[in-house]
N, C-alpha and C positions, 0 to 999 in steps of 0.2 A: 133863873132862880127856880129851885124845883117847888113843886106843889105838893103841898101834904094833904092829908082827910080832913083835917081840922080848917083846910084853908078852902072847902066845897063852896060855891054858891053857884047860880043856877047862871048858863051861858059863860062860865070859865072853860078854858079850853090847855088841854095840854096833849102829852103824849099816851099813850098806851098802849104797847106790843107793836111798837114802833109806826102807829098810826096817827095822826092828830084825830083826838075827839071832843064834842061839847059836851060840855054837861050839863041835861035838859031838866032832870029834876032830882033829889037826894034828902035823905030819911036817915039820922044817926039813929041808932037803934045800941040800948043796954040793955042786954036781958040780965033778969035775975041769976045767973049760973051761964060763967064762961064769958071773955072777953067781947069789947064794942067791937060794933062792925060800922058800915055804914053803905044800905042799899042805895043800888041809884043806876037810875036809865041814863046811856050815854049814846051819841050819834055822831056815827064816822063820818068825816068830814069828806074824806073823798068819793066812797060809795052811797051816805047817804044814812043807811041801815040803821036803825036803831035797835039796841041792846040792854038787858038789863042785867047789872055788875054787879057785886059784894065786893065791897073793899075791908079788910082789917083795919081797924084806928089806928093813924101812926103811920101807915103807907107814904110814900112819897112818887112822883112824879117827876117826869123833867116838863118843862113849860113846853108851849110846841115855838115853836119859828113860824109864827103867822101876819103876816102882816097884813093892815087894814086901811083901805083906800077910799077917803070920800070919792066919786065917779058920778059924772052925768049924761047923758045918751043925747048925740045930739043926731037929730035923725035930719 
């Protein structure tokens, strides 16, 4: 199910330029003159890196293919 701007909150994760990323924090933003946008830091999930994005309102996404495992270490 893909993911659009409107659908942002903090720790959703999808694709982007064919990388899975989180998204750590996000700021809709309307200025008075010329379309929404929506700023927002994201962190690649395989390197780590964190970035700060502009998306256009309306953008869409594809979800990423991640799967989540409770896990406990038994040493």
């Amino acid at each position: 199910m893909p993911v659009d701007t409107s659908d942002f909150r903090n720790g959703i994760r999808f694709m982007l330029e064919n990388e899975p990323v989180e998204l750590t924090y996000f700021q809709h933003v309307k200025p008075g003159k010329g379309g929404a946008f929506v700023r927002s830091k994201v962190r690649y999930l395989r390197s780590g890196r964190n970035v700060e994005k502009t998306f256009r309102a309306g953008e869409r996404f594809p979800d990423a293919p991640i799967e989540m495992r409770k896990m406990q270490y038994l040493y």
